[in-house]
PDB file of N, CA, C and O in Angstrom:
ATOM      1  N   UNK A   1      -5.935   3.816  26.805  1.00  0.00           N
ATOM      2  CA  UNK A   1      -6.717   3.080  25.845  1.00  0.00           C
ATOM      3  C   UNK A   1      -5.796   2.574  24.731  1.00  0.00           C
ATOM      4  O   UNK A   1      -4.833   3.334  24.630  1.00  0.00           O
ATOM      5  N   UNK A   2      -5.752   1.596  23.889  1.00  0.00           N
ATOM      6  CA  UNK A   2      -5.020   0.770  23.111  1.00  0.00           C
ATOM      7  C   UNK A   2      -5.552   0.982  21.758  1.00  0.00           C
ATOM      8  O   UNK A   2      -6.731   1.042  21.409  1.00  0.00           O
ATOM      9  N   UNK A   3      -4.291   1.104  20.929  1.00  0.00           N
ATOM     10  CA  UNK A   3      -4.623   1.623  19.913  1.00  0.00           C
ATOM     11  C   UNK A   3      -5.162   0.384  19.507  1.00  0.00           C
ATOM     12  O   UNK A   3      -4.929  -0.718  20.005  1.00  0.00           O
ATOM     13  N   UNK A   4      -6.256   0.792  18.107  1.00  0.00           N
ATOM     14  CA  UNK A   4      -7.074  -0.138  17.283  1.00  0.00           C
ATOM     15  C   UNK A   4      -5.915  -1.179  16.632  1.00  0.00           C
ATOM     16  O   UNK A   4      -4.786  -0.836  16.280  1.00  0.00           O
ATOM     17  N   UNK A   5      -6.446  -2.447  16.566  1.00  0.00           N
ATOM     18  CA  UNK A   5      -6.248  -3.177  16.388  1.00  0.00           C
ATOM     19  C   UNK A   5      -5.238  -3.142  14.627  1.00  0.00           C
ATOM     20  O   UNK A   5      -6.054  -2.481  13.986  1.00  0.00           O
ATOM     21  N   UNK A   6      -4.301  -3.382  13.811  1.00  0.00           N
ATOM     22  CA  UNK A   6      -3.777  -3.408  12.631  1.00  0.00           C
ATOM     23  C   UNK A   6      -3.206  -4.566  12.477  1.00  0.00           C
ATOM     24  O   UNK A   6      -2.754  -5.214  13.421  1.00  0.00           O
ATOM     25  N   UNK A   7      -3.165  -5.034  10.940  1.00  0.00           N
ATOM     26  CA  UNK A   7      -2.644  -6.145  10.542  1.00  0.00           C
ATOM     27  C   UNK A   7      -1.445  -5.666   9.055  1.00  0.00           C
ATOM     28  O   UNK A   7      -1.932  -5.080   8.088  1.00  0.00           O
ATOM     29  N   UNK A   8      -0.063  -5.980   9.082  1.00  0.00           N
ATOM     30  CA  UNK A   8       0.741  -4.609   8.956  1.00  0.00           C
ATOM     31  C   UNK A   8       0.782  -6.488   7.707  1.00  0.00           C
ATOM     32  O   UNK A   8       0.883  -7.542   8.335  1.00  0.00           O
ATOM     33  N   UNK A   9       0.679  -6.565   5.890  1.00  0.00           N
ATOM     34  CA  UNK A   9       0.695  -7.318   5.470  1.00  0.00           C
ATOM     35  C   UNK A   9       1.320  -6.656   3.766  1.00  0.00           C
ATOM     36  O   UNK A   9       1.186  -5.443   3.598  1.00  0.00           O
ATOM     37  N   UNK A  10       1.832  -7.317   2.845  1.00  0.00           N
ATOM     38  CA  UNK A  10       2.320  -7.360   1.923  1.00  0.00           C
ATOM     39  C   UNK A  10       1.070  -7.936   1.129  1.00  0.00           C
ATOM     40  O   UNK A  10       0.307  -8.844   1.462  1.00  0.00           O
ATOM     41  N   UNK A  11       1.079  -7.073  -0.125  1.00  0.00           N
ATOM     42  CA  UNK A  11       0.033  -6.876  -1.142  1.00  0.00           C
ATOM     43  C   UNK A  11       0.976  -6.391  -2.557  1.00  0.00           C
ATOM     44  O   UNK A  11       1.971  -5.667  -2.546  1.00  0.00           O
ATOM     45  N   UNK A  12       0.459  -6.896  -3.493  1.00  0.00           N
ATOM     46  CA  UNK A  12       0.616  -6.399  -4.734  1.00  0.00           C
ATOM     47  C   UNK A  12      -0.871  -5.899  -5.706  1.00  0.00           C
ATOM     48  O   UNK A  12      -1.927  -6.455  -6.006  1.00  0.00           O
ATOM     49  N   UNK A  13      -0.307  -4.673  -5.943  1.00  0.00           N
ATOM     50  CA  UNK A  13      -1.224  -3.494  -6.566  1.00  0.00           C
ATOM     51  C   UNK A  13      -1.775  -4.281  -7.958  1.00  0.00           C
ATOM     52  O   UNK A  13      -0.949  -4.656  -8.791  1.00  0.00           O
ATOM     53  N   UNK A  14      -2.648  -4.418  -8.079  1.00  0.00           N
ATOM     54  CA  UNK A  14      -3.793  -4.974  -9.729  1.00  0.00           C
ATOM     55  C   UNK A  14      -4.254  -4.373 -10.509  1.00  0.00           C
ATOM     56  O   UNK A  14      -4.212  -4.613 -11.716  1.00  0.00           O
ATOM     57  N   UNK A  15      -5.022  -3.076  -9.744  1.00  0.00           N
ATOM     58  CA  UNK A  15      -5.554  -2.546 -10.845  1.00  0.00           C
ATOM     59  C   UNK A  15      -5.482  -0.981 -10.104  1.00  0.00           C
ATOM     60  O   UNK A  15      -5.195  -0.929  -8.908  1.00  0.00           O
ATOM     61  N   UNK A  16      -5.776   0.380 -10.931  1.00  0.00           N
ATOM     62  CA  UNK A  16      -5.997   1.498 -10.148  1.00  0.00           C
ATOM     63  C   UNK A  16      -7.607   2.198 -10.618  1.00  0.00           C
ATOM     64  O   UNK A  16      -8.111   2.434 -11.716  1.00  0.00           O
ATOM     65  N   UNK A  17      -8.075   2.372  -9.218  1.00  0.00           N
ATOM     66  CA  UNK A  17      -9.187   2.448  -9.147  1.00  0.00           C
ATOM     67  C   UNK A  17      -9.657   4.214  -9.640  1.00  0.00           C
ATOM     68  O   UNK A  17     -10.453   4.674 -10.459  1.00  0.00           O
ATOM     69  N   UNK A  18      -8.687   4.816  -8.650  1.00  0.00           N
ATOM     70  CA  UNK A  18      -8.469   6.431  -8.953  1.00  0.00           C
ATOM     71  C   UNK A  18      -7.438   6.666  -8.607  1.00  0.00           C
ATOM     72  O   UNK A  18      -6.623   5.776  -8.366  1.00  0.00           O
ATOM     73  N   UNK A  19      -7.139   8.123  -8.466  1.00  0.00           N
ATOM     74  CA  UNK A  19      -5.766   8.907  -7.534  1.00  0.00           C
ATOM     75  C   UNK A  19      -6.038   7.896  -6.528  1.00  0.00           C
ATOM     76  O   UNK A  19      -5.166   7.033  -6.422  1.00  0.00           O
ATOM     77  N   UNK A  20      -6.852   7.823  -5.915  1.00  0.00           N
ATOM     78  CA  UNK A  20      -6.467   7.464  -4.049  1.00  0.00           C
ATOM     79  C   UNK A  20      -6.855   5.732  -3.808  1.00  0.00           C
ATOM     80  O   UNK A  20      -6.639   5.199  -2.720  1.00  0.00           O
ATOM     81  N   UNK A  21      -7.285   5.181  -4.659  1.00  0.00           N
ATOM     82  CA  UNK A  21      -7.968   3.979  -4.544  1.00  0.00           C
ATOM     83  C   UNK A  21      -7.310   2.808  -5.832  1.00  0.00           C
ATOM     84  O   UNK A  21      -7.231   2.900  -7.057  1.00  0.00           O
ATOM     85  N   UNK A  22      -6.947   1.809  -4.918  1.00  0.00           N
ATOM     86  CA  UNK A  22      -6.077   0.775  -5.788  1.00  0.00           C
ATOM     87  C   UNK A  22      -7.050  -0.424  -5.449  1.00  0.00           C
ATOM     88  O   UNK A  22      -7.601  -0.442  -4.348  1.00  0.00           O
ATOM     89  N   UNK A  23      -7.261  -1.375  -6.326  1.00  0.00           N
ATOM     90  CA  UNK A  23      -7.429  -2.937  -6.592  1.00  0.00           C
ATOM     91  C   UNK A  23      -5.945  -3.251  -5.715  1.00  0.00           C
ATOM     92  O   UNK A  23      -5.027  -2.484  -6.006  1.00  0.00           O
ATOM     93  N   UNK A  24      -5.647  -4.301  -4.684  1.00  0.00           N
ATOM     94  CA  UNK A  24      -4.906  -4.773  -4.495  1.00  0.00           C
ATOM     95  C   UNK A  24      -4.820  -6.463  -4.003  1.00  0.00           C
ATOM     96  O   UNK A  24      -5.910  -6.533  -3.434  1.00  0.00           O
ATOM     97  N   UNK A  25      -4.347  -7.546  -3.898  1.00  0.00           N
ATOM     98  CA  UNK A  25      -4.136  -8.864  -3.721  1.00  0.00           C
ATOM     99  C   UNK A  25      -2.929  -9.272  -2.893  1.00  0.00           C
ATOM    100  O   UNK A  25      -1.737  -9.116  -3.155  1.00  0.00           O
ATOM    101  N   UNK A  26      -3.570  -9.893  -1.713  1.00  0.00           N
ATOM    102  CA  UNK A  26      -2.467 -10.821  -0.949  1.00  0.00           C
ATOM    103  C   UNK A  26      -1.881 -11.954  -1.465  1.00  0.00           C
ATOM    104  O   UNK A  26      -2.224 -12.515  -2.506  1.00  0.00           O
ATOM    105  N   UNK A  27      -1.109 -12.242  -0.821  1.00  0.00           N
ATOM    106  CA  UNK A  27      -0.420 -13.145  -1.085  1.00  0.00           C
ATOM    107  C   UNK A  27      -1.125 -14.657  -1.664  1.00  0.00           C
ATOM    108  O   UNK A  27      -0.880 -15.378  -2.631  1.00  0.00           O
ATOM    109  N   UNK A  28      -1.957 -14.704  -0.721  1.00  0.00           N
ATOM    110  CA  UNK A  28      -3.184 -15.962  -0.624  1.00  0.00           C
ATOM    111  C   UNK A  28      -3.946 -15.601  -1.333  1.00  0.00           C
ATOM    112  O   UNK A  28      -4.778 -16.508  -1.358  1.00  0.00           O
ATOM    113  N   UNK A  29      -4.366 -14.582  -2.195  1.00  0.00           N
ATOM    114  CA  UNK A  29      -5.075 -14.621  -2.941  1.00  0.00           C
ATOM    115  C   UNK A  29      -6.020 -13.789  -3.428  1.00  0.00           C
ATOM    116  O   UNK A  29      -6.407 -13.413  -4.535  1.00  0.00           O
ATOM    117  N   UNK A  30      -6.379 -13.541  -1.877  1.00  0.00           N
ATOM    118  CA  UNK A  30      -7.393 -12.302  -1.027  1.00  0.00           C
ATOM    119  C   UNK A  30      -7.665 -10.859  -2.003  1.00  0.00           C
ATOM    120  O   UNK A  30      -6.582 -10.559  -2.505  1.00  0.00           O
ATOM    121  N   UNK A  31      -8.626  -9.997  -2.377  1.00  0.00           N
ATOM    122  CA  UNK A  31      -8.699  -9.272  -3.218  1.00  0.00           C
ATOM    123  C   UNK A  31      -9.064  -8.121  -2.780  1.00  0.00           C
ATOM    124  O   UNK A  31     -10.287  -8.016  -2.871  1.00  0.00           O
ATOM    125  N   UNK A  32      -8.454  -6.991  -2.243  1.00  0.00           N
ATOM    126  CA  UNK A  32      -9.255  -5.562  -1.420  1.00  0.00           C
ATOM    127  C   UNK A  32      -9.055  -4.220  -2.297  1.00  0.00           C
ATOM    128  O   UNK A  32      -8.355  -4.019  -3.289  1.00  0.00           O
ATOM    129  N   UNK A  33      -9.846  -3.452  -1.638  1.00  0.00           N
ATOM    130  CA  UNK A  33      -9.564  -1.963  -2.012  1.00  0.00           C
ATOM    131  C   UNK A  33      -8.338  -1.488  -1.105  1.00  0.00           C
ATOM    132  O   UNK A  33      -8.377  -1.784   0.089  1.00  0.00           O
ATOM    133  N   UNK A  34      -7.496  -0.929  -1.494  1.00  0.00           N
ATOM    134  CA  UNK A  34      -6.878  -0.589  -0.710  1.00  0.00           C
ATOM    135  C   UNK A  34      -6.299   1.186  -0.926  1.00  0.00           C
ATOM    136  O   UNK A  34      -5.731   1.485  -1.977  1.00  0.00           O
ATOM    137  N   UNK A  35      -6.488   2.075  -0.003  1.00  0.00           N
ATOM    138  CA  UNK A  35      -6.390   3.822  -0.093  1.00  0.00           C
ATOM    139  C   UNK A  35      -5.444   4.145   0.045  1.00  0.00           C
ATOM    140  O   UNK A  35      -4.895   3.451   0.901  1.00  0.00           O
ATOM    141  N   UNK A  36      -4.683   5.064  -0.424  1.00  0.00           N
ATOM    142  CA  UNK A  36      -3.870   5.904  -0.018  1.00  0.00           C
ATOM    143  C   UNK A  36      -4.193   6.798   1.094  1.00  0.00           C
ATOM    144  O   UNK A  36      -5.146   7.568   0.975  1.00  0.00           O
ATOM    145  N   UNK A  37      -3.447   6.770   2.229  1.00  0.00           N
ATOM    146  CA  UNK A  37      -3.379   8.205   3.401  1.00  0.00           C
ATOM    147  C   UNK A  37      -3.125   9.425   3.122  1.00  0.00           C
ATOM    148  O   UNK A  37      -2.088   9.778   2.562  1.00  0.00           O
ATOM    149  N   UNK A  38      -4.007  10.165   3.467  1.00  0.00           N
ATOM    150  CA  UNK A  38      -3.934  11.643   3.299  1.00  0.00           C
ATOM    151  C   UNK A  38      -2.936  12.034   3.430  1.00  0.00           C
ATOM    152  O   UNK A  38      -2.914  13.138   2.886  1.00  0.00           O
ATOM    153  N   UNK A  39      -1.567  11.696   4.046  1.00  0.00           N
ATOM    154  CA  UNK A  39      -0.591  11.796   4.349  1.00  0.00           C
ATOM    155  C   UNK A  39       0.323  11.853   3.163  1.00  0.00           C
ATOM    156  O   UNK A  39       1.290  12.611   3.085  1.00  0.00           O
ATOM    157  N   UNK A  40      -0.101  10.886   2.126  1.00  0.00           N
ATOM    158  CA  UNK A  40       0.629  10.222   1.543  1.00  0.00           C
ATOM    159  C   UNK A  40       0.360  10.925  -0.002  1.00  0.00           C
ATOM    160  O   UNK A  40       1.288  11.065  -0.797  1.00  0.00           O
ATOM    161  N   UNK A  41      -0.994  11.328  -0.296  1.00  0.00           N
ATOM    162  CA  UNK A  41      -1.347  12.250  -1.578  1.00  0.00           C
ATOM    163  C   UNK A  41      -0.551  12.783  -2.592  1.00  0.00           C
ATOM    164  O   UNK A  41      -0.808  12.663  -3.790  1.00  0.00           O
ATOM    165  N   UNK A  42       0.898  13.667  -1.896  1.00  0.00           N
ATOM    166  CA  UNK A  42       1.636  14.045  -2.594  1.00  0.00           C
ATOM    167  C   UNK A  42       3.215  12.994  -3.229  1.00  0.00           C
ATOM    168  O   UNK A  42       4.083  13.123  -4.093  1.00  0.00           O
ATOM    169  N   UNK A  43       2.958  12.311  -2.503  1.00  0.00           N
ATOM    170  CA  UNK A  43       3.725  11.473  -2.522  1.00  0.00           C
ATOM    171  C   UNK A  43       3.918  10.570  -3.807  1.00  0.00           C
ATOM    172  O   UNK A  43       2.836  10.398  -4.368  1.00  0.00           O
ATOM    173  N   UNK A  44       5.150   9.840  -4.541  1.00  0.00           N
ATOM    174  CA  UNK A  44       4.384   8.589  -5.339  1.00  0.00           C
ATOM    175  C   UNK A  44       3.365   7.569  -5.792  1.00  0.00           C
ATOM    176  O   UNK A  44       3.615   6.394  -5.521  1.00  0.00           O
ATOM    177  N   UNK A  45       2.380   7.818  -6.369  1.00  0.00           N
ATOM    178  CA  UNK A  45       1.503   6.786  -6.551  1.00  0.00           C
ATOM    179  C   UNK A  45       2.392   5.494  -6.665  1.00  0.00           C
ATOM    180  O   UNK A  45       3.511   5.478  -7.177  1.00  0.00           O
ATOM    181  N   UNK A  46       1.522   4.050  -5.933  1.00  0.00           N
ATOM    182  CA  UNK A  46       2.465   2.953  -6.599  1.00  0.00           C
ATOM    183  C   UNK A  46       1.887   2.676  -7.888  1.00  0.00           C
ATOM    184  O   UNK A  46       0.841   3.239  -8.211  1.00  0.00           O
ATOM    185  N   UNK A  47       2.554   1.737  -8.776  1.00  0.00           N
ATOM    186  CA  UNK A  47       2.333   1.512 -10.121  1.00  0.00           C
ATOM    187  C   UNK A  47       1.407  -0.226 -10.287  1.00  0.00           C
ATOM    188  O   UNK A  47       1.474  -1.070  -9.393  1.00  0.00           O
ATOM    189  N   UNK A  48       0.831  -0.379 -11.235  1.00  0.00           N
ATOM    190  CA  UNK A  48       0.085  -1.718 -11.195  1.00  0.00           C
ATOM    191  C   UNK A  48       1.152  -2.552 -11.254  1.00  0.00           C
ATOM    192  O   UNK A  48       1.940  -2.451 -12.194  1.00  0.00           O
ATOM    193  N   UNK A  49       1.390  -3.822  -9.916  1.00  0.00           N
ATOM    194  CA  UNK A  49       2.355  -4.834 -10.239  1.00  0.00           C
ATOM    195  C   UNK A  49       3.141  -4.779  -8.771  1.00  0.00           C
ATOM    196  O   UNK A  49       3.601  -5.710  -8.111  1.00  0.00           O
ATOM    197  N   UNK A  50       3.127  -3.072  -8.448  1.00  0.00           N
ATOM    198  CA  UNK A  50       3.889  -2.947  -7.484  1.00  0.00           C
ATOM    199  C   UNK A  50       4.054  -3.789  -6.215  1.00  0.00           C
ATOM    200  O   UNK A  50       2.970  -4.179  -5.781  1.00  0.00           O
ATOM    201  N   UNK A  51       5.071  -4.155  -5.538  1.00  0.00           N
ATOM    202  CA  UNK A  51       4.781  -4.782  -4.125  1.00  0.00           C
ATOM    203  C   UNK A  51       4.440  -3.338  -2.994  1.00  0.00           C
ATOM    204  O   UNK A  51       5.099  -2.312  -2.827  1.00  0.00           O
ATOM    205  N   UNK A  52       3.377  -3.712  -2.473  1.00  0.00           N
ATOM    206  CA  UNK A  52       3.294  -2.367  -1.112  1.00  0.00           C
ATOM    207  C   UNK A  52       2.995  -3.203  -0.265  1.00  0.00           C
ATOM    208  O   UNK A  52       2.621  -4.351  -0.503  1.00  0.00           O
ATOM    209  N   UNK A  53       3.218  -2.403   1.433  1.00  0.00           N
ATOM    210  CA  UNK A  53       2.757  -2.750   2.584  1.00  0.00           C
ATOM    211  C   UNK A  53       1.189  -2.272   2.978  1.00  0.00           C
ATOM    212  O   UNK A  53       1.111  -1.047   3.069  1.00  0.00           O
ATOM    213  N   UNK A  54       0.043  -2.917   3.207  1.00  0.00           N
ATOM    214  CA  UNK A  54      -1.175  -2.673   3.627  1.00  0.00           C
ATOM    215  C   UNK A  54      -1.464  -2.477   5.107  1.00  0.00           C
ATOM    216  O   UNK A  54      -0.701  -3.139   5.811  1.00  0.00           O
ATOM    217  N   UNK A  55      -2.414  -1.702   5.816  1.00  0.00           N
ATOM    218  CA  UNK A  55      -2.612  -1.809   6.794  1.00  0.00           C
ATOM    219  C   UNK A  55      -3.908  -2.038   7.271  1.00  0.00           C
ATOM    220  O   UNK A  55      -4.657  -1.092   7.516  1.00  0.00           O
ATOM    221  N   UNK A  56      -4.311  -3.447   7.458  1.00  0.00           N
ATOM    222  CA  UNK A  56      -5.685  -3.556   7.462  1.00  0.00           C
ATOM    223  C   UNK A  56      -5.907  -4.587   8.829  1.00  0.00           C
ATOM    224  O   UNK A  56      -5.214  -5.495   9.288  1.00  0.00           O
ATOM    225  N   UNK A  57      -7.680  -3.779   9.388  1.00  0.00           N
ATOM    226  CA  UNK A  57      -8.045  -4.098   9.948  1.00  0.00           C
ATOM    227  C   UNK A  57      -8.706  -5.874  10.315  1.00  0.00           C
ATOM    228  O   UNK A  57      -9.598  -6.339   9.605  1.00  0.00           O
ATOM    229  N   UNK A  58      -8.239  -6.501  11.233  1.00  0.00           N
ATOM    230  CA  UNK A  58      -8.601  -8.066  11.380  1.00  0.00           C
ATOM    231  C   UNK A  58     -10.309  -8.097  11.231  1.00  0.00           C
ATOM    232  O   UNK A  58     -10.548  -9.155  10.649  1.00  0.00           O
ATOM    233  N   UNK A  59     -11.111  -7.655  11.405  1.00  0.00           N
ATOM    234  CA  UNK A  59     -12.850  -7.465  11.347  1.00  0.00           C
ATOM    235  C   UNK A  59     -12.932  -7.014  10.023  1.00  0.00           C
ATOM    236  O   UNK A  59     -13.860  -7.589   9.455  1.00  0.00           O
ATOM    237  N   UNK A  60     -12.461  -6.379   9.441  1.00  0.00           N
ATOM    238  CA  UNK A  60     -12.944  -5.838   7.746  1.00  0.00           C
ATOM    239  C   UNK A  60     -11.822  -6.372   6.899  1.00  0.00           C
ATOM    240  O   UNK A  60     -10.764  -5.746   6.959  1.00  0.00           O
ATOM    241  N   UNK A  61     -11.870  -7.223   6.273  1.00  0.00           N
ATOM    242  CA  UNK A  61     -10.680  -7.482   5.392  1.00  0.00           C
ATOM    243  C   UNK A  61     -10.901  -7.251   3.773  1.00  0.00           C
ATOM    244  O   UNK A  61     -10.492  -7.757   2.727  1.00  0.00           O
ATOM    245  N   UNK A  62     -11.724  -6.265   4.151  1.00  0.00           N
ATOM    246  CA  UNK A  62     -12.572  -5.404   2.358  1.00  0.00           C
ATOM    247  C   UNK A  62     -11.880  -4.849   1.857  1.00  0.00           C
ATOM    248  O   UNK A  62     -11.914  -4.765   0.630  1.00  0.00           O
ATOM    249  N   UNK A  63     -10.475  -3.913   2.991  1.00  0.00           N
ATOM    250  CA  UNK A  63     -10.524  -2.822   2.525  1.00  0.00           C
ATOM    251  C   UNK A  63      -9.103  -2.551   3.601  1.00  0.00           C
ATOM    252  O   UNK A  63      -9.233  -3.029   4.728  1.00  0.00           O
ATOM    253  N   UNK A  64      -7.948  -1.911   3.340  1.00  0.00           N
ATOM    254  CA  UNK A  64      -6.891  -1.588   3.993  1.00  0.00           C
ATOM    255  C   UNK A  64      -6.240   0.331   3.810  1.00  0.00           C
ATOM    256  O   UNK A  64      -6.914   1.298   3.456  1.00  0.00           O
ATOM    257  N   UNK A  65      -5.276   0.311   4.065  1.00  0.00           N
ATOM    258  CA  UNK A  65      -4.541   1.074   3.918  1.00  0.00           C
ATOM    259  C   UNK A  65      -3.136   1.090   3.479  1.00  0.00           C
ATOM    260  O   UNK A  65      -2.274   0.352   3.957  1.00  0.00           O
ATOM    261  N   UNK A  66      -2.883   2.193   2.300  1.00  0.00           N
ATOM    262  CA  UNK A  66      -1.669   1.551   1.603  1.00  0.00           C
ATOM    263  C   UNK A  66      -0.411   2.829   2.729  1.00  0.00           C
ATOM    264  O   UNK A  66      -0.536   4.022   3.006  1.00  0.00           O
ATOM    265  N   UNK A  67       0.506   1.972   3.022  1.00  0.00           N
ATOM    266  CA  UNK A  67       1.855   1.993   4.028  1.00  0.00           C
ATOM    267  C   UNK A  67       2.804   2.491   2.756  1.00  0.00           C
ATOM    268  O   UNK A  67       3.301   1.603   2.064  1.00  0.00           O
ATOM    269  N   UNK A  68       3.139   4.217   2.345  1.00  0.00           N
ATOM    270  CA  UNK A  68       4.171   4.218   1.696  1.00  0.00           C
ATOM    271  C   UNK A  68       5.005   4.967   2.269  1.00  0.00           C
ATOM    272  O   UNK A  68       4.543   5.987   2.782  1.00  0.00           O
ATOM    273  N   UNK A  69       6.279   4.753   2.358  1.00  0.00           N
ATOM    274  CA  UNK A  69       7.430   5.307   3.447  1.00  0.00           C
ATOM    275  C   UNK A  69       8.316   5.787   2.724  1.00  0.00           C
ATOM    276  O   UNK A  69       8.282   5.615   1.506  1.00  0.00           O
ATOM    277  N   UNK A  70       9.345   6.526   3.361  1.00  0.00           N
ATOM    278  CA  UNK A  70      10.505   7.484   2.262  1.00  0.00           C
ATOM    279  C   UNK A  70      11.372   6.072   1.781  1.00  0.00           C
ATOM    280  O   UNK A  70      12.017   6.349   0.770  1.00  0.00           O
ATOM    281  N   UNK A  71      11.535   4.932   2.120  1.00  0.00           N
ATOM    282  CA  UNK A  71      12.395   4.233   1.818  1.00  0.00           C
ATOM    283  C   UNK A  71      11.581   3.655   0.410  1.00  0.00           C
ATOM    284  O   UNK A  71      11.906   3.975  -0.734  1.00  0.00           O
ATOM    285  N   UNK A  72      10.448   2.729   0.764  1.00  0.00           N
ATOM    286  CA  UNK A  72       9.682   2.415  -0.197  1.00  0.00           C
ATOM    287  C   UNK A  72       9.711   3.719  -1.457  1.00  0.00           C
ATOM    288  O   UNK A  72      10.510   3.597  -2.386  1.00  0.00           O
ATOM    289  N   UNK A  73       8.908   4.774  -1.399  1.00  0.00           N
ATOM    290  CA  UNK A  73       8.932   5.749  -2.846  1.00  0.00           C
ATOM    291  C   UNK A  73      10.412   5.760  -2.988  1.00  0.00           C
ATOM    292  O   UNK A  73      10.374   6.091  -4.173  1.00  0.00           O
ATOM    293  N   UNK A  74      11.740   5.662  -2.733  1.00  0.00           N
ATOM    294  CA  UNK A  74      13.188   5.989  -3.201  1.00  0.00           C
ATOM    295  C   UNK A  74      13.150   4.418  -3.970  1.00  0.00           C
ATOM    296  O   UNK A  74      13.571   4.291  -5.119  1.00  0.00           O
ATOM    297  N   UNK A  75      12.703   3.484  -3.339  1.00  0.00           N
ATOM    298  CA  UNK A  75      12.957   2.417  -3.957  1.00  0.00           C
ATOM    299  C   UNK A  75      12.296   2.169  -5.412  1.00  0.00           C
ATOM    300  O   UNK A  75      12.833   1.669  -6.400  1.00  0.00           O
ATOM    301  N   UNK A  76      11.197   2.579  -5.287  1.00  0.00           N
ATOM    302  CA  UNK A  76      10.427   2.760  -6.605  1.00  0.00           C
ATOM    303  C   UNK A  76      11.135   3.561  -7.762  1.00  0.00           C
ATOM    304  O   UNK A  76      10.828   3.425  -8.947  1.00  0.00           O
ATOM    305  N   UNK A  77      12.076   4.377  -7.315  1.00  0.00           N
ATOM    306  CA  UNK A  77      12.365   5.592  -8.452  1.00  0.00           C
ATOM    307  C   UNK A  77      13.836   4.774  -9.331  1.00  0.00           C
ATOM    308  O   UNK A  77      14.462   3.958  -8.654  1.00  0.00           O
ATOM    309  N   UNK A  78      14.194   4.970 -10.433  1.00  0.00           N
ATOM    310  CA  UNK A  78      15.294   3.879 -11.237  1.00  0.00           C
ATOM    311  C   UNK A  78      16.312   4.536 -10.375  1.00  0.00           C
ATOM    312  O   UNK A  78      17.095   3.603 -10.199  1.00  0.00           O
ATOM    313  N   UNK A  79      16.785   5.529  -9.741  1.00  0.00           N
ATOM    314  CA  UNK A  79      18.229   5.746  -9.054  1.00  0.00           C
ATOM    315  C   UNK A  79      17.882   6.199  -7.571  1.00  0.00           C
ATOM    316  O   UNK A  79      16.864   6.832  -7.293  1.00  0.00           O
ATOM    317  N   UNK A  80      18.540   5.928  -6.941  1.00  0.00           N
ATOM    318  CA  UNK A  80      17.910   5.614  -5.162  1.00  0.00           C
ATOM    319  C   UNK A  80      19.504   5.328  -4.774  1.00  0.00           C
ATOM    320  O   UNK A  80      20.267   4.839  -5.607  1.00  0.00           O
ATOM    321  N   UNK A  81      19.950   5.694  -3.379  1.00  0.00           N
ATOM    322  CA  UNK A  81      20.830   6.199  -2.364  1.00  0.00           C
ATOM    323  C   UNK A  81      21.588   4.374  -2.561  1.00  0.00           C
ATOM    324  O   UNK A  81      22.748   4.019  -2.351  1.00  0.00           O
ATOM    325  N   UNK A  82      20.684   3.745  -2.914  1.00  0.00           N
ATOM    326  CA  UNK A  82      21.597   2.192  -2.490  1.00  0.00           C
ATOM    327  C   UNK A  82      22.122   1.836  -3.586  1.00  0.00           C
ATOM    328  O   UNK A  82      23.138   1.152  -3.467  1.00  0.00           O
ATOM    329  N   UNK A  83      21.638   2.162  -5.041  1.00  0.00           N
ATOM    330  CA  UNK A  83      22.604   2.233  -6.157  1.00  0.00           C
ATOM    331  C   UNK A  83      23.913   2.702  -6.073  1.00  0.00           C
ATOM    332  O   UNK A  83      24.729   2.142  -6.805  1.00  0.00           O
ATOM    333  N   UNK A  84      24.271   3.530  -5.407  1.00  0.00           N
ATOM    334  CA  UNK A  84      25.696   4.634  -5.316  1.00  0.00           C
ATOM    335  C   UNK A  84      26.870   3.694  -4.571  1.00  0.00           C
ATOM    336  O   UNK A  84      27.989   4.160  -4.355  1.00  0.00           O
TER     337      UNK A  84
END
């Protein structure tokens, strides 16, 4: 069986809704909720302004999932492995 369908897209963060729930905007314009993964909880919140990767479904475009990876949170922090 094939995994569900994802649309893997670049968003910048607007507003913060709570811990887990961000206001976020595509490129075009587009305006969603977008969550943090349980996965991801302990991890860096992004900051309002931020660029993140979304992962949202082609049938609901309400609402995504925010994509944060060890490279992305190092990049966020003022000193990170590519400064050196």
């Amino acid at each position: 069986m094939d995994k569900k369908e994802t649309i893997l897209l670049e968003a910048c963060v607007v507003s913060v809704i709570d811990k887990h729930a961000f206001d976020a905007e595509l490129i075009n314009g587009h305006r969603f909720v977008a969550f943090l993964r349980r996965d991801d909880f302990k991890k860096k919140h992004p900051q309002v302004g931020a660029k993140v990767m979304v992962e949202m479904s082609p049938y609901d475009m309400s609402k995504g999932r925010l994509i944060i990876d060890q490279e992305q949170n190092n990049e966020s922090t003022s000193f990170s492995k590519k400064n050196v």
